[in-house]
C-alpha positions in Angstrom: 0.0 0.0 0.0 1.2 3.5 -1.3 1.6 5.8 2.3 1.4 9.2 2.6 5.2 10.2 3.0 6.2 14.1 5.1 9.6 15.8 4.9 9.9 15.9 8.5 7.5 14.7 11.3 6.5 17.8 13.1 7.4 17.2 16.9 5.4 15.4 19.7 2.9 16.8 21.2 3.3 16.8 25.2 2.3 13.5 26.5 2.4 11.7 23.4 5.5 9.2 22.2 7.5 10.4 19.0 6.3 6.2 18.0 3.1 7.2 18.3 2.9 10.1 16.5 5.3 8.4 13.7 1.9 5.9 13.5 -0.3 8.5 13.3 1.6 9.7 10.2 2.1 6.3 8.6 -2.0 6.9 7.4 -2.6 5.4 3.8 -3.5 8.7 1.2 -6.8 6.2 0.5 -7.3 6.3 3.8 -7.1 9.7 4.4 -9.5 10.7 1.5 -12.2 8.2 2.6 -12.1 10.0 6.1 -13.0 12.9 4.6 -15.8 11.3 1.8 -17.6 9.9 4.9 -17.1 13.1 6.7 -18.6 15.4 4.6 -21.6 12.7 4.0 -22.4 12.6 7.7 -22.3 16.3 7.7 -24.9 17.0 4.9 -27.3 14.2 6.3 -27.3 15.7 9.4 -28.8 18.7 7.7 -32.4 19.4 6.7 -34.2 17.8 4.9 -32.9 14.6 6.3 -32.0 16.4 9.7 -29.8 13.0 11.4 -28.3 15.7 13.5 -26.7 13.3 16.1 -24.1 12.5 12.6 -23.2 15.5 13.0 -20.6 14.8 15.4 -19.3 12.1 13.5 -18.7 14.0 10.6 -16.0 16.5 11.9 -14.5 13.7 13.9 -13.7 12.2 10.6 -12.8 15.2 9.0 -10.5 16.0 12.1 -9.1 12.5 11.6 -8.4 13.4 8.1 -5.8 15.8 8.0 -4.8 14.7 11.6 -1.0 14.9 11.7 -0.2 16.1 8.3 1.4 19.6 8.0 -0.7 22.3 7.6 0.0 22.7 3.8 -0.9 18.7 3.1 -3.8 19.0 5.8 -5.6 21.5 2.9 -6.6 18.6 0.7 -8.6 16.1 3.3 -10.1 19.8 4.4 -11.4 20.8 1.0 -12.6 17.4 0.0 -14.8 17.3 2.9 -15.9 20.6 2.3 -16.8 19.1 -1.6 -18.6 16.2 -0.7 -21.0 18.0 1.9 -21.4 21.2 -0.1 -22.0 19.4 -3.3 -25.2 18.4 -1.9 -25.9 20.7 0.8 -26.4 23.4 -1.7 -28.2 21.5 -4.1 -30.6 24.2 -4.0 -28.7 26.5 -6.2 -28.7 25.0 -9.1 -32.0 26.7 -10.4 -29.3 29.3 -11.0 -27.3 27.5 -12.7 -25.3 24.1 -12.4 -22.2 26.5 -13.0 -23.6 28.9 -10.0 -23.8 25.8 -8.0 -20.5 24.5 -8.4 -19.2 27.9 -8.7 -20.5 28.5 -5.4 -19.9 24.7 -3.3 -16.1 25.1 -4.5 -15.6 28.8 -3.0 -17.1 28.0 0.4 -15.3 24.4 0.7 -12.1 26.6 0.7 -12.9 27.7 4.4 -13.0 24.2 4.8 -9.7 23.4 3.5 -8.2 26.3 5.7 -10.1 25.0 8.7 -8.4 21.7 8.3 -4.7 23.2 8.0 -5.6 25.2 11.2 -6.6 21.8 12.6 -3.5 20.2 11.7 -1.8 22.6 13.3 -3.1 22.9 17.0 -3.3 19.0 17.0 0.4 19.4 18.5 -0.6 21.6 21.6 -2.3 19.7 24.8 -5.9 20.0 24.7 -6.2 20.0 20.9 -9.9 19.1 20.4 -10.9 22.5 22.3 -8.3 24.4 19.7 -10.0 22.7 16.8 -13.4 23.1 17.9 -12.6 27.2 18.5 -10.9 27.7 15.1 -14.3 25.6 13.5 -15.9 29.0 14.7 -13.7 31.3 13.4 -13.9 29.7 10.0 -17.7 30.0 10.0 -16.8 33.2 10.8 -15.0 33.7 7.9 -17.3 32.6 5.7 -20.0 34.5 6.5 -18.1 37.5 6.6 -16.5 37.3 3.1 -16.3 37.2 0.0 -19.7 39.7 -0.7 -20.9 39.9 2.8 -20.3 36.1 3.2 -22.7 33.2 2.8 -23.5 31.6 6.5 -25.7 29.1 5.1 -25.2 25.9 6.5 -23.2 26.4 9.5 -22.7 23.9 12.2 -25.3 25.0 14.3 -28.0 24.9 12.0 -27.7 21.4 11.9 -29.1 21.2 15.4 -32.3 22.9 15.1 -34.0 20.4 17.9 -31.4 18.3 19.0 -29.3 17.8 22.5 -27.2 21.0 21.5 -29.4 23.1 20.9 -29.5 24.4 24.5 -26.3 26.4 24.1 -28.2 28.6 21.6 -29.5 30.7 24.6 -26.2 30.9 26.6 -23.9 31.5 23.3 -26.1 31.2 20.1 -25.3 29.4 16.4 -21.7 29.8 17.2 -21.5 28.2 21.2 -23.9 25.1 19.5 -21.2 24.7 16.5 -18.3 24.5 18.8 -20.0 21.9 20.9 -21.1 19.9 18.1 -17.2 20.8 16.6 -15.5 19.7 20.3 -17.6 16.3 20.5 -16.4 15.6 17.1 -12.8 16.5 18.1 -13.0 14.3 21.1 -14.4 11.2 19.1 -11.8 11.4 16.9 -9.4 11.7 19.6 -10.9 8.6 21.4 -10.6 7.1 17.8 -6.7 7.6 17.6 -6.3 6.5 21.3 -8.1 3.1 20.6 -5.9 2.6 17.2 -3.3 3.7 18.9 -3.3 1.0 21.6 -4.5 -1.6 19.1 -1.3 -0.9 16.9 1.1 -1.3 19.7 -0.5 -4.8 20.4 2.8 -6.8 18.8 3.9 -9.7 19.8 7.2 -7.8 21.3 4.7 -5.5 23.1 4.2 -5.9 26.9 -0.1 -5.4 27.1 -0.3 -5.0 30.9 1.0 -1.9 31.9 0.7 -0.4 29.0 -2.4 -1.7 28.0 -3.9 -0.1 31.4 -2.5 3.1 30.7 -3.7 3.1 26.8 -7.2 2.2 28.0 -7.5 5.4 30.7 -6.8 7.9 28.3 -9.5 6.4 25.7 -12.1 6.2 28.8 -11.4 9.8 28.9 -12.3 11.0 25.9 -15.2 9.2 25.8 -16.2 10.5 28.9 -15.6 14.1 27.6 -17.9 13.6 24.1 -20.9 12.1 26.0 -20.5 15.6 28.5 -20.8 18.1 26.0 -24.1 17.1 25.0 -25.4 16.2 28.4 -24.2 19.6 30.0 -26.9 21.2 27.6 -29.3 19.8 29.6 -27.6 22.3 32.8 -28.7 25.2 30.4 -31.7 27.6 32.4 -34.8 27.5 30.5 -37.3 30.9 30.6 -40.8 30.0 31.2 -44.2 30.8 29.8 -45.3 34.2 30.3 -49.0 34.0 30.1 -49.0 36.2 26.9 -50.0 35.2 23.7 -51.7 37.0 20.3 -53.3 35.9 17.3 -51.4 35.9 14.0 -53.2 35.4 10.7 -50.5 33.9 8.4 -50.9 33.7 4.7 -49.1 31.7 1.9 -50.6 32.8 -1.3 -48.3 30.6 -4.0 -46.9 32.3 -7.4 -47.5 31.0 -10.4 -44.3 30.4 -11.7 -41.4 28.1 -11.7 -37.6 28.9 -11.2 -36.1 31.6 -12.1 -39.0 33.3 -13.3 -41.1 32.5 -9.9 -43.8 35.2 -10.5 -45.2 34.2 -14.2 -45.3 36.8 -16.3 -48.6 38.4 -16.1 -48.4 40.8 -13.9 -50.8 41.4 -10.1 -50.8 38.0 -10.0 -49.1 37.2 -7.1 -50.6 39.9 -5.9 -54.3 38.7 -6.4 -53.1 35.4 -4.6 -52.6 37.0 -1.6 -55.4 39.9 -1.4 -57.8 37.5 -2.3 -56.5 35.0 0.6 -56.8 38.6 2.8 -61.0 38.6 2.0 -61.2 34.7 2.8 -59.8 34.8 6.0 -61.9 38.2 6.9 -65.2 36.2 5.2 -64.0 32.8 7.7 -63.7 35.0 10.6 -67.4 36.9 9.8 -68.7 33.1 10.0 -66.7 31.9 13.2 -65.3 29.3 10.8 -61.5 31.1 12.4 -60.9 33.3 15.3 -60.5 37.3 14.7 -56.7 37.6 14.4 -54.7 40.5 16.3 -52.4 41.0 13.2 -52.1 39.6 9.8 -48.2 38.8 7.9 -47.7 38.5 4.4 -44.5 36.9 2.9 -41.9 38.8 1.3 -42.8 39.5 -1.9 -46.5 39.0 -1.5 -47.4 42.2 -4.0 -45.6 42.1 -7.7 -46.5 45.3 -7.8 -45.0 48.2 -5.8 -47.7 50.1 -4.0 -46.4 53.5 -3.5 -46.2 53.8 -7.6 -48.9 52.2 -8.0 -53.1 53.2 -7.6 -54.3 50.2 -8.4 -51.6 48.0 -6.4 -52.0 50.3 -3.2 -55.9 50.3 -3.8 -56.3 45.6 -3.9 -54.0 46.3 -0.7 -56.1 48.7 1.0 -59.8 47.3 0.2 -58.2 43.6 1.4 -56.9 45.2 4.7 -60.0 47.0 5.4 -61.8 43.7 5.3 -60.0 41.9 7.2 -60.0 44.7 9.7 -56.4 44.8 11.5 -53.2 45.7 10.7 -51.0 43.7 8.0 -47.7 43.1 7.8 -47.2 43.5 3.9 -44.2 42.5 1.5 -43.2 44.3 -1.2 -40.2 45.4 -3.5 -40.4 49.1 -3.9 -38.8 51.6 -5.4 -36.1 54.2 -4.3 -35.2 56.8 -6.6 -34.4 56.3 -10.3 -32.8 53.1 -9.7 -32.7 51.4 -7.1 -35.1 49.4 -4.9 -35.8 48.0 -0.8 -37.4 44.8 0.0 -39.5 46.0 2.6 -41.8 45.2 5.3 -44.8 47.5 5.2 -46.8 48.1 8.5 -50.9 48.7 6.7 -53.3 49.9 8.7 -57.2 49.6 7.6 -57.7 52.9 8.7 -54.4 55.4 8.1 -52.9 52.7 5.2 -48.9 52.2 5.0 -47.2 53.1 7.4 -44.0 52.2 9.4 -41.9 50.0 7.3 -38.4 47.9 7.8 -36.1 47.5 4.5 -33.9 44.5 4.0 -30.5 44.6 5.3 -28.5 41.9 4.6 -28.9 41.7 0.5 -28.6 38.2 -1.4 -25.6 39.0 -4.0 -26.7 38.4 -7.6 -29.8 37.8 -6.6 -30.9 41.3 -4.9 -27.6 43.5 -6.1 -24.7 42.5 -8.5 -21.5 42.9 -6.9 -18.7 44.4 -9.2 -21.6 45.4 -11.2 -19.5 46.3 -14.5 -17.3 43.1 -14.7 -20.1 40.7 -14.4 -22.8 42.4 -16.9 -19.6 42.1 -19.5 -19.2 38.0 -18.6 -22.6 37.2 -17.4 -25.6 37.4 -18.9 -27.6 36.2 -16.2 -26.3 39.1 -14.2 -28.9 41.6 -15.9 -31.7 39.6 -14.9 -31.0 41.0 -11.4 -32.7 44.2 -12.5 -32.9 47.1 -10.5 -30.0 47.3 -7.7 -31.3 46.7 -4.2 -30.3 49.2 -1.3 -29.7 47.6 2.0 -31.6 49.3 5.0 -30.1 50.9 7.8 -32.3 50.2 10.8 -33.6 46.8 12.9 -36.7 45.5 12.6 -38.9 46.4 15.4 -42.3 47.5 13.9 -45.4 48.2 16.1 -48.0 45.7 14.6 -51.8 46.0 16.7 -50.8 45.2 20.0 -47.3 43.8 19.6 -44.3 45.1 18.5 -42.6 42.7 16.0 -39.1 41.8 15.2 -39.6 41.7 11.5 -36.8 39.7 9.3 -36.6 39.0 5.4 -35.6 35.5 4.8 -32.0 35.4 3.6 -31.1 37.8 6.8 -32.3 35.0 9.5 -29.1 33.0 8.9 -26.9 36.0 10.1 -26.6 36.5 13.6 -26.1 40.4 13.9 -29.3 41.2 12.1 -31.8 38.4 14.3 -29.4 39.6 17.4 -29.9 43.3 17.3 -33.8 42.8 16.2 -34.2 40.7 19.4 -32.1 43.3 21.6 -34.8 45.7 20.6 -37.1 44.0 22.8 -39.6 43.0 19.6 -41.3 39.7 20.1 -42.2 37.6 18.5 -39.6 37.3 15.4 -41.5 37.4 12.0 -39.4 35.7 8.6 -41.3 37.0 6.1 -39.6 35.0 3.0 -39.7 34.1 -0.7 -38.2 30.6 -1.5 -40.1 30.1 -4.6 -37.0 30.2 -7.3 -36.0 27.1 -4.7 -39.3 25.9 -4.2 -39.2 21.5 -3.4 -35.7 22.3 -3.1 -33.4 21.3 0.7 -33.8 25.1 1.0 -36.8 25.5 2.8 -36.6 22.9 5.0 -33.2 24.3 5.7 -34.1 27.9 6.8 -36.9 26.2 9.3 -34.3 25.0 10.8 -32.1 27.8 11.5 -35.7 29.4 12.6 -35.8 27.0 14.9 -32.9 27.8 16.1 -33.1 31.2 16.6 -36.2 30.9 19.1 -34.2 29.1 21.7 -31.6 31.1 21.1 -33.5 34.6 21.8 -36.6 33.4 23.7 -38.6 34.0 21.2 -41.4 32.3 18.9 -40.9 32.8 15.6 -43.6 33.2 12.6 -42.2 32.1 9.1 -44.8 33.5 6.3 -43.2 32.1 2.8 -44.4 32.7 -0.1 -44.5 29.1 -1.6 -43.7 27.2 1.8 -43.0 26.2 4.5 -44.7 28.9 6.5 -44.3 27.8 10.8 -44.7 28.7 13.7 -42.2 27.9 16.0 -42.4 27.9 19.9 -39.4 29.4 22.0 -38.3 26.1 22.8 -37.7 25.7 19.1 -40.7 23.3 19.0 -42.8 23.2 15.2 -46.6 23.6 16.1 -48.0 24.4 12.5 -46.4 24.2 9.0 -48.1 23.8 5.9 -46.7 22.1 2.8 -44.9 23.8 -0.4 -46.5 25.6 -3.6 -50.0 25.2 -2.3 -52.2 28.6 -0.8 -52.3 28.0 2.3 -53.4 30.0 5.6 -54.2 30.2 9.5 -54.6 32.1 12.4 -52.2 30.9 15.1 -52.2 31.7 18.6 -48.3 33.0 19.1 -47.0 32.8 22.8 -45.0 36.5 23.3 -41.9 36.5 25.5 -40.0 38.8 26.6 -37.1 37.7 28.6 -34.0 37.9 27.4 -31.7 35.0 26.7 -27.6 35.5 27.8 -26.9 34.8 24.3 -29.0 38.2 23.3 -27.6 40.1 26.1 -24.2 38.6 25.2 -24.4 39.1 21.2 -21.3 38.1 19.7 -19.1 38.4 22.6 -19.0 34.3 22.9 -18.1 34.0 19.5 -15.3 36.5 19.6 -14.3 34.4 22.6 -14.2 31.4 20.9 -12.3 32.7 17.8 -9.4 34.1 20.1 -8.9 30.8 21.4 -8.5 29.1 18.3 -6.1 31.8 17.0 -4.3 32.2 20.1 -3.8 28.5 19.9 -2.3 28.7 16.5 0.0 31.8 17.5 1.1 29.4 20.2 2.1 26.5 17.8 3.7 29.4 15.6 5.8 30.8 18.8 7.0 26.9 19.5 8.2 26.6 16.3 10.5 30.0 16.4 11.2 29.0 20.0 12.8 25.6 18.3 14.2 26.7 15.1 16.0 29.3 17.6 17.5 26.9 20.1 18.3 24.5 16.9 20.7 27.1 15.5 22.4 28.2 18.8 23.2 24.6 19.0 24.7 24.4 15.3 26.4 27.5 16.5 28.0 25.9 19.6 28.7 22.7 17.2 30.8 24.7 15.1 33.0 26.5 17.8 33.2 23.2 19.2 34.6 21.8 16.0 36.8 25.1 15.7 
């Protein structure tokens, strides 16, 4: 068998034999690469729609046992296969785009993966190494949904566990305290994995098994011990209780009525028919106590084709629907802003004073709501113009005042980034509204992705959470991250839910991204000690070449 040959075996770490670690090295290539196949398949079938989130675990334990140690340089390859295989699938949902936009996409974020993995490689030498792995599995995430173009936080660790043992740590540290945990489990399976091949390789018939045998098994015990505790010490995490409050929400999912990447057809108001005329149903079901009165009424994003400030006859279906139903309406609309540009924007209607109070979209999807380096791609992609008019991001959270309540309103792609859900949340607003339009991925793992990381998001802000789509899934989601009502994809759909309001606040909203940071300066402070080792050595080898020669002299 062909093995996987190194220039130099980096040094032992403290507590572990220079034999060992020779082992350790000694991996087959083939074996390496099927580490990190399996890896990234446990990763993406922990993930909605599937949702095995207990694999999730196993997955970066594999990946960690991948690139285990190799140098950082050779660790990049195991790193950014695993990123491949669970990408490749996990983000399925973009090839409506385009299978070039898919690919395109997969191979730019499994580079974080690849760098995660020479990072990885790195702290395995320093005592304690599945805690340094674990912290720098954060800072990558980090990374990548910081950059390139805002970054792309889809997902993420964390929003693998939408209703699993880790979810817990949501309200003490949010989506980046549950992806360490899930990330240091991992680390400490693998590392009960190389303790148990470890022992079994030194089982020659040369080898004395008593002593050494003992000592082999305590270690392995340990780390054991240590993968079954991170999960179980969620359990220790304070829970907020019921507050006696609830309202009554009147959801709607109207449907479009087309496919794609042309979602809403071509004739025009239609999508906006779908969901006026769902408006004057549910006000008809509640005049014949066939549905309770509602409090307020949300409509998904994108739920008028039409803008309504430009347009009479838009602003006029609007009205006459919100006037029969008789309370205020959360509306969603693209509108426009000057000459050019455009908002996605939550509009507060009132059936007596009209719009109102609105929130505009923060966190824009590139080339899908703005085309970065607008110039370069219009000359090498057509597709590019299809974006249309360039989106402006808003400026302010999205605490509206909605009939009695005061909601935290969020436009779909925005609830997989922390800062925006975090800040709306530290407003006070409750509960958290997604109003969203997932018809381009409509049947897609999309949808039942973004549930999750809704899911999510109410344990980790004490919050329920209200998702109105556009084709599906619309939820409702209790504060203990529990589903209570979903409906299906690409059929109308509506409901008037009663919506428990909280209004405690969770550490993790208090905290914001203080845990994170936290987390991120561990992981690099671990690398800059591995990097400080290394000068240390190199120093102390040439002062002893230097003493060899005036020896020699």
């Amino acid at each position: 068998m062909v093995q996987e040959k190194t220039a130099a075996s980096p040094a032992a770490a403290p507590g572990e034999s220079p034999h060992r670690r020779a082992a350790l090295l000694s991996h087959p290539v083939s074996g390496r690469a099927a580490a990190a196949v399996a890896g990234g398949l446990l990763l993406f079938l922990s993930f909605p729609p599937l949702g095995l989130w207990f694999l999730a675990p196993f997955g970066v334990a594999l990946a960690v046992l991948a690139s285990y140690g190799l140098r950082a340089r050779r660790a990049v390859w195991p790193g950014l296969l695993t990123g491949l295989v669970f990408l490749l699938p996990a983000l399925h949902w973009a090839s409506p785009i385009g299978t070039d936009a898919w690919l395109g996409l997969t191979a730019i974020e499994s580079l974080f993966y690849a760098a995660w993995a020479a990072g990885s490689a790195l702290v395995s030498r320093l005592p304690l190494w599945p805690l340094w792995s674990a912290a720098l599995w954060v800072a990558m995430e980090k990374a990548r949904g910081s950059f390139p173009f805002g970054g792309f936080p889809w997902v993420r660790l964390a929003f693998s566990q939408g209703d699993s043992v880790f979810t817990p740590y949501a309200a003490v540290g949010g989506a980046p305290l549950v992806g360490f945990a899930v990330a240091l489990c991992g680390g400490l399976l693998a590392l009960a994995a190389l303790r148990l091949w470890a022992s079994r390789a030194g089982r020659d018939p040369g080898a004395d098994p008593g002593p050494g045998g003992r000592r082999g098994r305590a270690p392995l015990a340990l780390a054991l011990a240590g993968a079954l505790a991170v999960p179980a010490a969620a359990f220790a995490v304070p829970r907020h209780g019921d507050e006696g409050r609830t309202v009554r929400i009147g959801v709607v999912q109207g449907n479009v009525p087309g496919r794609g990447m042309n979602p809403l057809g071509n004739e025009p108001a239609v999508v906006l028919g779908n969901h006026t005329r769902m408006l004057h149903e549910m006000a008809r079901a509640v005049r014949e106590g066939r549905m309770p009165k509602p409090d307020l009424v949300v409509l998904p994003e994108n739920s008028t084709d039409i803008d309504p400030y430009r347009s009479e006859f838009a602003r006029r279906q609007i009205d006459d629907a919100v006037k029969d139903v008789g309370v205020p309406v959360l509306v969603g609309a693209v509108v426009g802003i000057g000459e050019d540009g455009r908002a996605t924007r939550s509009i507060v209607w009132d059936p007596v004073t009209g719009p109102g109070a609105y929130y505009d979209k923060q966190k824009l999807v590139p080339f899908g709501e703005y085309t970065p380096l607008k110039e370069l791609m219009f000359a090498l992609f057509e597709r590019a113009a299809l974006v249309g008019k360039q989106s402006v991001p808003g400026t302010r959270d999205g605490d509206l005042r909605v009939g009695p309540v005061t909601v935290g309103a969020i436009n779909c792609y925005e609830v997989a980034y922390d800062g925006v859900v975090g800040d709306t949340a530290r407003t006070g607003a409750t509960p958290l509204v997604v109003q969203t339009n997932n018809a381009t991925y409509a049947l897609t793992n999309l949808p039942p992705q973004q549930l999750a990381m809704s899911q999510l998001r109410a344990v980790e802000h004490n919050r329920a959470v209200l998702t109105s789509a556009i084709t599906g899934i619309s939820a409702l989601v209790k504060p203990d991250g529990e589903v209570v009502w979903r409906t299906g994809e690409l059929v109308p759909a509506m409901d008037v839910l009663t919506v428990p309001v909280r209004t405690g606040q969770t550490i993790a909203t208090r905290a914001g991204a203080l845990p994170e940071w936290i987390l991120i300066l561990m992981g690099t402070g671990a690398m800059a000690a591995v990097a400080a080792r290394r000068i240390r050595n190199l120093a102390h080898s040439a002062g002893g070449r230097d003493e060899q020669q005036v020896g020699d002299a």
